[in-house]
C-alpha angles and dihedrals in degrees: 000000000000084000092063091044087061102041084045098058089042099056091047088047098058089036085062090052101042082049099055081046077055102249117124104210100185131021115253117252095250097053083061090058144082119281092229087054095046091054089050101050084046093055090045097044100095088049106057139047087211121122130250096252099042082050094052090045082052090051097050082038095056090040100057087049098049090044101041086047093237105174119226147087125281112229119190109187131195095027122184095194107334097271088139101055092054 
């Protein structure tokens, strides 16, 4: 684990400096994704502290439940400002 961690802040370190020289390495998480799931994460951003990629997990989350009918609430705890619900 501590090996990944490494190799993880590396990589974004030198990803910070390739992209001030004006390279981008790797695409950014949101440009992988829809672009009904981009334009969400980018009207709640504002609203959450939650990362790219556990926004877009609530939004594919939130999608298999609406389109499989499954009853039930929706609870969303320890929220900053609700970013989460929307």
């Amino acid at each position: 684990m501590v090996t990944r961690l490494v190799k993880s802040a590396g990589f974004k370190a030198f990803n910070k400096f390739s992209n001030m020289l004006g390279f981008d390495l790797a695409p950014k998480f949101i440009d992988t994704l829809s672009p009904e799931t981009q334009k969400i994460i980018n009207d709640v951003r504002p609203y959450t502290m939650t990362s790219e990629q556990r926004l877009a997990a609530l939004c594919d989350a939130i999608t298999y439940v609406v389109e499989r009918g499954i009853p039930g609430d929706i609870v969303e705890c320890g929220v900053w400002k609700g970013g989460s619900s929307m």
